[in-house]
N, C-alpha and C positions, 0 to 999 in steps of 0.2 A: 533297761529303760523301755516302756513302751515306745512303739515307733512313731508315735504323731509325735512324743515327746522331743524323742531324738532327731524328729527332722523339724522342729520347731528352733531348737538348739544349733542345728547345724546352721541355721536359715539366720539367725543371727547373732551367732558372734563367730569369731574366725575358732576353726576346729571345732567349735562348739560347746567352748569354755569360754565362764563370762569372766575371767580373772586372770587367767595366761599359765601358762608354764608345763599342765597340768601334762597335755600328748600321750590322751588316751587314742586306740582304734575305734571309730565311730561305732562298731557294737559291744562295747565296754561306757559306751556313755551314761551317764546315769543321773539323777536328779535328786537332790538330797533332801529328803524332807523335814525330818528333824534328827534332834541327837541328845544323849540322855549320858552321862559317865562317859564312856571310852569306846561308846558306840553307835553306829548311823543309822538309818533306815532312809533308802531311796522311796521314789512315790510311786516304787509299785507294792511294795511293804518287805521288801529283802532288807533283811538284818549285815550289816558289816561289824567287824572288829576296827577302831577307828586307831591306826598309828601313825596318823600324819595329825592329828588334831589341830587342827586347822594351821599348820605348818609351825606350828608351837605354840600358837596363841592360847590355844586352851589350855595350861597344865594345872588349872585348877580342875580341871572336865567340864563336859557341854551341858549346861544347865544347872549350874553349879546350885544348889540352892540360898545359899548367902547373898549370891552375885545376882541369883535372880528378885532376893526380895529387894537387896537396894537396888536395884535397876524400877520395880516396879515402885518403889519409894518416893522416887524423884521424880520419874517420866509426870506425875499429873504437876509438875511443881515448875516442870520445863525443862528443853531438852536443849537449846543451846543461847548463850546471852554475848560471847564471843567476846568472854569479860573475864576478870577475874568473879571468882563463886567458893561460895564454902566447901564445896567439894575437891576443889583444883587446890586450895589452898592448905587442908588437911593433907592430901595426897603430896604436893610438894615439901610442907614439914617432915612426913615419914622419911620421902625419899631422900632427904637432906642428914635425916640422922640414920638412915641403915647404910648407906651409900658412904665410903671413906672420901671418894674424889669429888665429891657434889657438895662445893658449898652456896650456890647458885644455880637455878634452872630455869628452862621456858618446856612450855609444851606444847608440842604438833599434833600431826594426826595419823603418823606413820614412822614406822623405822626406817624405810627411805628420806621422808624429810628430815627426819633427827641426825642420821647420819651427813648428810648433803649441810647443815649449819653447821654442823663439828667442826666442818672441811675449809667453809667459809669461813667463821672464826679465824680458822688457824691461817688462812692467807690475808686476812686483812691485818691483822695483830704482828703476822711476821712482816709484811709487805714482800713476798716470795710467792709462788704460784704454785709452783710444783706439790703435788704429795704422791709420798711412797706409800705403795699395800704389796700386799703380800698374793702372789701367784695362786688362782684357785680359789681366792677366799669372797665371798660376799659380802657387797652394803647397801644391799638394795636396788632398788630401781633407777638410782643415778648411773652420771658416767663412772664415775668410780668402782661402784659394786659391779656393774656390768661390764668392765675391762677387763680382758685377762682372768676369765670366769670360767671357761672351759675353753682354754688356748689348745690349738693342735699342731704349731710350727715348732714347739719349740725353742724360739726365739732367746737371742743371750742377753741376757737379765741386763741393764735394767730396762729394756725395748718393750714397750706393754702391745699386748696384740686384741686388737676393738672383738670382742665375740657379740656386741649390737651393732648394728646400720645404725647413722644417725647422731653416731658421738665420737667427732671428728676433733673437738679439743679435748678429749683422750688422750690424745698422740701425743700431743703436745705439754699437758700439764700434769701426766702420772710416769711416775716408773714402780717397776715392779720387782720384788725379792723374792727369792724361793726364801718358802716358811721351813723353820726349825734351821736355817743354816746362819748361826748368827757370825762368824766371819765372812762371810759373803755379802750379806746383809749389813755388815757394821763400813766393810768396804765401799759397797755403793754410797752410803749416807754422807761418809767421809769426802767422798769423790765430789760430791755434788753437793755438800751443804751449802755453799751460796745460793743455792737455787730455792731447794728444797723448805717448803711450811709446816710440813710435820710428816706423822709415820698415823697411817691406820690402822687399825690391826683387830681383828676376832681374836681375843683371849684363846678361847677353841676354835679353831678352822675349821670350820664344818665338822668334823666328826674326828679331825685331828688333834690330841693334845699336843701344847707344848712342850718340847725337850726340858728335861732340870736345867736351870739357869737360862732358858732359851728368852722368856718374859723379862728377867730382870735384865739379862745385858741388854735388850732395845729401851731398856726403860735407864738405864745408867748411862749408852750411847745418846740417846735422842736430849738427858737433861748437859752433858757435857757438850754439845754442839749446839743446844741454843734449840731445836725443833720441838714442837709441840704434838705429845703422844694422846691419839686417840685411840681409846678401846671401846670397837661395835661391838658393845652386849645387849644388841636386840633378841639373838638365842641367850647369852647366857645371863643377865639379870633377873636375878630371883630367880633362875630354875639350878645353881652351879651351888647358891647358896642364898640366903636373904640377902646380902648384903654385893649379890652377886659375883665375877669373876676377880673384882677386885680383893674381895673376903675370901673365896677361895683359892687362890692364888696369891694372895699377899703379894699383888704391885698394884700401883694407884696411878693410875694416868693423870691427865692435864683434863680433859673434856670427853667425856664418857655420852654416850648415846643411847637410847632405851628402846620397847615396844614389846610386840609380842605376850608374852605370858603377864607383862603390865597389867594389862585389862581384862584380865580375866575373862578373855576371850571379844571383848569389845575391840574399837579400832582405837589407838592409843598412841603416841610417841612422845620422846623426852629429851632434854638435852641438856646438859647441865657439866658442870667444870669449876676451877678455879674462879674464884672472883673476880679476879683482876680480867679474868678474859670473857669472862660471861658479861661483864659491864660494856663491854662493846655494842652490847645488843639494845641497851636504854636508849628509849626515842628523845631522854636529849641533848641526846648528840649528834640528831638527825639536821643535815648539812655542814659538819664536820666529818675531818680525813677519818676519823676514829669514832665512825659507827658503823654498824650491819646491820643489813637490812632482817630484820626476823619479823611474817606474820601468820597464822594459820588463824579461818575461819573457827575450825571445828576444834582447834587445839586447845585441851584444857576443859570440853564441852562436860556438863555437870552427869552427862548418862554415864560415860565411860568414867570419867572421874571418882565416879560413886560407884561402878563395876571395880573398877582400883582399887578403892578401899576396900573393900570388898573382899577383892582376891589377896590382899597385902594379910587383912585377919587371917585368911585362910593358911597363908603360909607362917603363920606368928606361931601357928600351931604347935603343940611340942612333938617331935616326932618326923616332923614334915621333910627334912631335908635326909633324915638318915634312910627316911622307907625309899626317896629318890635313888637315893646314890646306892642303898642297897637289893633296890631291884633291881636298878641296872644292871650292874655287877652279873647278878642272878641272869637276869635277861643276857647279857653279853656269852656267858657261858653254857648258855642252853641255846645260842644261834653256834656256838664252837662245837657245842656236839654232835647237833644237826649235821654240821657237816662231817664231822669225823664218821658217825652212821651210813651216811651217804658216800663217803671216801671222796670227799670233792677237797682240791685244796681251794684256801682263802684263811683271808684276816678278818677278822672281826674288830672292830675299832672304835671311839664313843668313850664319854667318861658322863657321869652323873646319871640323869635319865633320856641318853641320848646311846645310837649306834648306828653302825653299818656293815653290810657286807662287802667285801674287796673281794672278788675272785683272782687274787695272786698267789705267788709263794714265796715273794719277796714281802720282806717289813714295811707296814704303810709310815712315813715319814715327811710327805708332804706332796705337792697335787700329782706330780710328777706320776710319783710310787702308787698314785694313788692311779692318776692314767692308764696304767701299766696292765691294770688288773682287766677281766674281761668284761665290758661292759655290756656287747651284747647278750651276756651270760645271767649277767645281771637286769637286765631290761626285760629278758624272756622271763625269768624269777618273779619280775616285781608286776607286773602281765598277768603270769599265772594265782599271782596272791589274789591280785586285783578280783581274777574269777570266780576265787574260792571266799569272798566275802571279806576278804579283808581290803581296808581303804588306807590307803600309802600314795604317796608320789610315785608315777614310774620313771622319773627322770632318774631314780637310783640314789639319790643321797642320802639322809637320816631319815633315821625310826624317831618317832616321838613316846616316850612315855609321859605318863600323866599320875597327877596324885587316885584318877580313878581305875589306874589299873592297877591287877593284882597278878601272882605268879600263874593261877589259874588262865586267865586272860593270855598272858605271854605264853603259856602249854598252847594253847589253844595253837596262835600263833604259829608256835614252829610244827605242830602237826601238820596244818596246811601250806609250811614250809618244805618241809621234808616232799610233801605229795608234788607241791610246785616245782622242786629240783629235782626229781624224778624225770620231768621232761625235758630238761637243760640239756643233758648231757649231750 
């Protein structure tokens, strides 16, 4: 980044990201000027290889051309009425028929808010406070997602440990499971179901699948106990399958949560469940015990809406999910060899068009296993990518593919992979 740039950046916002999380070294800053398929250019005109696409949002790719002509469709037609719109209402009938657990929805303006009503929902409907999630896993920018996010005590389950300042009924209304251990997990729920208003869960934990039968006993546990299952597939709807984690996975939650690759790269979220529990949210029953409060200005707004449909044709595509899942695969197996070249041990992990590296030599199994591995090993890696033009998170978690990437694209990749763990060692 040119340097007026970078200490304009610095000058106002903290680290000098206007968004968070990013924690780059101020001479890695950089300024993103546009993006085109599955790649960036800062505004000094440097070319990146783009595998964080905007933390998944894009898996249609940046400037999708579909997505662009209905976006510029509507904008002269208006851009938000904070209403129901033909666009919101096309886009909710799709989501109603791809979607097995949606026979009802609202829409937000993020996977944090969709996530955070799930949650509501489910303690007003139970009258119980509590919800269980799963150790490591993400929901966002609530207290929930940000609990027990990247724990370092160790702490014995179900004790959740605050990784933000600021969310101090944390403490008090979450407990936490280690993921993939479902007697340990069926124990807790047991323990505590008086308390407890339901179970969250990412279908895929970050970059971790499910054990066989790991989904279905929390989905046979949580209906046998009366608590209500939610699955955050703000990562995995429509990028795991159309019909998302529910279709490829065959279990159907209670109230399902969206975002992300929704909007085909717009700002987008969704919420939607069971009827019986989604009618909580109808304003009339506003001053009765048996309503929640749900509003978003921008939710449901006609740009993203019509970027939805948008992106929904694009994945109707024929072809669309097999090139996903089959170049991951491809992709996951050209990061293993990488390292087998390099004699470095680790795991490789991810399923569809998703991955990660683990610098372990132990099996990745859940956050734990996942801890275990070397992270500054990994930050130095994702550092070094950074330099050689390729744009990732360096916080280390998942690779993003996109329908615009191809195996070429991913060569390209571990070349400057290979060059990057050359310095690790």
């Amino acid at each position: 980044m040119p340097p007026e740039i970078a200490a304009r950046a610095l000058a106002a916002f903290p680290a000098g990201v206007a968004n968070g999380e990013f924690g780059l070294p101020p001479d890695l800053l950089v300024a993103i000027e546009r993006g085109q398929g599955c790649r960036l250019w800062d505004s000094s005109g440097k070319e990146y290889l783009d595998f964080s696409m905007g933390w998944g949002s894009s898996l249609v790719g940046h400037a999708r051309p579909e997505v662009v002509e209905a976006v510029v469709r509507q904008a002269p037609l208006g851009s938000n009425f904070a209403y129901l719109n033909t666009q919101v209402l096309a886009l909710a009938e799709e989501i109603r028929r791809a979607c097995p657990g949606v026979e009802r929805l609202r829409f937000c303006a993020s996977g944090t808010e969709a996530t955070m009503y799930c949650q509501r929902v489910a303690r007003a409907v139970s009258g119980r406070a509590k919800i269980l999630k799963f150790e490591g896993a993400y929901h966002g920018a609530n207290e929930a997602g940000v609990t027990s996010l990247f724990p370092s005590q160790d702490l014995e389950f179900p004790q959740p440990e605050l990784t933000s300042a600021g969310t101090p009924s944390a403490a008090h209304e979450l407990l936490v499971a280690p993921w993939n251990d479902l007697e340990r997990t069926e124990a807790i729920l047991r323990a505590h179901r008086g308390e407890l208003a339901g179970i969250i869960m990412e279908p895929l934990q970050r970059c971790t699948p499910p054990l066989p039968g790991f989904l279905e006993g929390v989905r046979r546990i949580a209906t046998e106990l009366g608590l209500i299952l939610i699955f955050d597939e703000v990562v995995t709807g429509f990028r795991l399958a159309y019909g998302g984690a529910q279709e490829f996975y065959g279990v159907v939650p209670d109230l399902v949560a969206y975002g992300k690759a929704l909007g085909g790269g717009y700002p987008i979220g969704a919420f939607g469940g069971r009827a019986e529990l989604m009618d909580w949210v109808d304003e009339a029953r506003i001053g009765s015990a048996r309503y929640v409060w749900m509003a978003s200005t921008l939710g449901g707004n006609p740009i993203s809406t019509a970027a939805a449909n948008a992106a929904l044709g694009v994945f109707r595509q024929p072809g669309t999910y097999e090139h996903l899942h089959g170049l991951g695969r491809e992709f996951r197996a050209m990061l293993a060899q990488v390292l087998t070249d390099r004699q470095i041990t680790g795991q490789i992990i991810g399923d569809g068009p998703l991955a990660q590296i683990v610098f372990s030599d132990q099996p990745v199994m859940d956050y734990r296993s996942t801890k275990r591995g070397d992270r500054n090993r990994a930050r130095r890696m994702m550092l070094g990518l950074f330099a050689r033009g390729v744009f990732l998170n360096p916080m280390g978690t998942k690779l993003y593919l996109s329908l615009a990437h191809d195996r070429a694209t991913c060569a390209a990749f571990c070349d400057r992979l290979s060059d990057a763990l050359a310095e690790t060692a």
